[in-house]
C-alpha positions in Angstrom: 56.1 139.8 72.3 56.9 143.2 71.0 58.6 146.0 72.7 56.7 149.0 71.1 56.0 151.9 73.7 53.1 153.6 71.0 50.5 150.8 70.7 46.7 151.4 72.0 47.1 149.1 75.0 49.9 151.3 76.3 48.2 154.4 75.7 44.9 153.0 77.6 46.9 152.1 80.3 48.8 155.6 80.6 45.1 157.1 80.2 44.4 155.6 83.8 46.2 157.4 85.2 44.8 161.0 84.3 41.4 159.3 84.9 42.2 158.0 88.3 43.6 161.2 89.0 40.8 163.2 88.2 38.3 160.8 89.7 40.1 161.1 92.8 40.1 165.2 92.7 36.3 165.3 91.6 35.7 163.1 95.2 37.7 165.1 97.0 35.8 168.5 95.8 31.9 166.6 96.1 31.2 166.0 92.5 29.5 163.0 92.4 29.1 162.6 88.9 32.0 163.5 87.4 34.1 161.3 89.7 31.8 158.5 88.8 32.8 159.2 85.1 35.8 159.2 85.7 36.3 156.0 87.7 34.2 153.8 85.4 36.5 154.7 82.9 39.4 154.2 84.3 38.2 150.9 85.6 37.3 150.2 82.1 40.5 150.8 80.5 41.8 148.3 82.7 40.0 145.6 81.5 40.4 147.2 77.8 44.5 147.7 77.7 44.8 143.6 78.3 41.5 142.6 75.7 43.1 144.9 73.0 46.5 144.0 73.8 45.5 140.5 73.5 43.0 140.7 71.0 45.8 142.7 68.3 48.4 140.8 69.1 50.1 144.1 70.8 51.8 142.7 74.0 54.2 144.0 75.2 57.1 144.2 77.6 56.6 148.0 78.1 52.5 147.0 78.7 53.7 144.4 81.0 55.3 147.4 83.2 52.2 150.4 82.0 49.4 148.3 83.5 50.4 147.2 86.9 52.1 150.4 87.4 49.0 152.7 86.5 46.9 150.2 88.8 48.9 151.1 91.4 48.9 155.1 91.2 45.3 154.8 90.1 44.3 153.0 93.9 47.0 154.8 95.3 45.4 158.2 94.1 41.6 157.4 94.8 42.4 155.7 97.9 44.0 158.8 99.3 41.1 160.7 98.3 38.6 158.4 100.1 40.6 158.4 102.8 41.0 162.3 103.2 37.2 162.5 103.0 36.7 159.7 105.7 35.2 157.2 103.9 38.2 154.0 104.3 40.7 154.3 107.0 44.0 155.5 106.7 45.7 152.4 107.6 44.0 150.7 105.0 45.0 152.5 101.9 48.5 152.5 103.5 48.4 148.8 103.7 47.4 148.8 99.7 50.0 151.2 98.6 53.0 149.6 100.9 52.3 146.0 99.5 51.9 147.4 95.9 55.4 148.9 96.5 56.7 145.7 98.2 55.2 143.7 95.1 57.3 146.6 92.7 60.1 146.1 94.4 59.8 142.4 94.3 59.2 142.1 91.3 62.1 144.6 90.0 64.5 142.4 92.2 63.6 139.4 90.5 63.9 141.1 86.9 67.4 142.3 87.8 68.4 138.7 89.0 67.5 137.5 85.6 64.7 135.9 86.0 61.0 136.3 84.7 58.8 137.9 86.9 55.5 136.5 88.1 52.7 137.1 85.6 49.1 138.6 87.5 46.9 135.6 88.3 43.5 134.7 89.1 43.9 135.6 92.8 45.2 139.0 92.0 42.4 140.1 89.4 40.1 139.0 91.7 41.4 141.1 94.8 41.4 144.5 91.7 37.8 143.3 91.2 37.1 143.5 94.5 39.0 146.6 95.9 37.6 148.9 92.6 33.9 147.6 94.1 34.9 148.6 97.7 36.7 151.8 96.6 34.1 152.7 94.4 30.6 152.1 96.6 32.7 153.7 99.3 32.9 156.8 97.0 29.4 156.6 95.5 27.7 155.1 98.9 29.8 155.4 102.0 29.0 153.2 104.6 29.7 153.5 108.1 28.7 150.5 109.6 32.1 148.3 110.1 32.4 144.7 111.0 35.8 144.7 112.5 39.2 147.0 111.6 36.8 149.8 110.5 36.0 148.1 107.7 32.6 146.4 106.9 31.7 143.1 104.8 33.0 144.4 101.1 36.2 146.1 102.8 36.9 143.3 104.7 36.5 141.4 101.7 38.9 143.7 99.9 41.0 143.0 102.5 41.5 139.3 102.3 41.8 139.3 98.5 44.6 141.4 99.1 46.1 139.2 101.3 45.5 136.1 99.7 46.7 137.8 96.1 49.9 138.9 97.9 50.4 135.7 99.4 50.0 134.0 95.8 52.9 136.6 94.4 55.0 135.9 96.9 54.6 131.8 96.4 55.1 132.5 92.5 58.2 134.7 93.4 59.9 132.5 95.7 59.6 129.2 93.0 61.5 131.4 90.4 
């Protein structure tokens, strides 16, 4: 593992950021396209700062920190958006941001006791798959029929992977 800050799995995860960020503006001002645009990519670089990184032999300790953290300001940013222009509840981006600061926090704890913090897992790439479909078709296609919590099937869906993808964190956590 190297501890380069300049490698192109670094910089694709610090271009989410700026992507999420204006993804999240264009929805908040009605432009349809360009927040599409810019969503897609930053979903994209997602998947494209862990291929590359694993692909050029580029991992790093400083990626390791990049990539979850611009996950979270990316669905912290576009979740704030949709939920400004009505189309998620309030409570529920709330409920994503406060457990992705809980899972920080955990996870800096644990790195400051000395010991390794747990890696993402299948649950929790499951539950980012699931939350960018929810988020996204909420942005694109807002619906407003809701099966229960003011969410329908996909957000409630979005819901549990959370839950479950926490749970799993917090299992991995408490062995170490």
């Amino acid at each position: 593992m190297k501890d380069r800050f300049l490698t192109l799995p670094n910089l694709l995860s610090l271009s989410r950021i700026p992507l999420s960020l204006a993804a999240a503006a264009f929805l908040v001002s009605g432009d349809t396209l360009p927040m599409i645009v810019f969503a897609v990519a930053a979903i994209l670089t997602d998947w494209l700062d862990g291929f590359t990184a694993r692909r050029t032999d580029s991992v790093s300790r400083w990626g390791t920190i990049l990539d979850p953290a611009a996950d979270k300001i990316g669905f912290a940013a576009f979740g704030a958006a949709l939920a400004v222009s009505g189309r998620i509840p309030v409570w529920f981006i709330l409920f994503v941001v406060c457990r992705d600061v809980l899972i920080a926090a955990g996870g800096l704890a644990i790195a400051r006791g000395g010991a390794r913090v747990p890696r993402s897992n299948v649950w929790g790439k499951a539950s980012t798959v699931i939350l960018s479909a929810y988020m996204v078709r909420q942005a694109v296609h807002p619906t407003s029929s809701t099966i229960a919590l003011g969410l329908d099937a996909l957000g409630l869906a979005a819901l549990a992977g959370l839950a479950v993808s926490t749970a799993s964190y917090a299992v991995g956590a408490l062995r170490r």
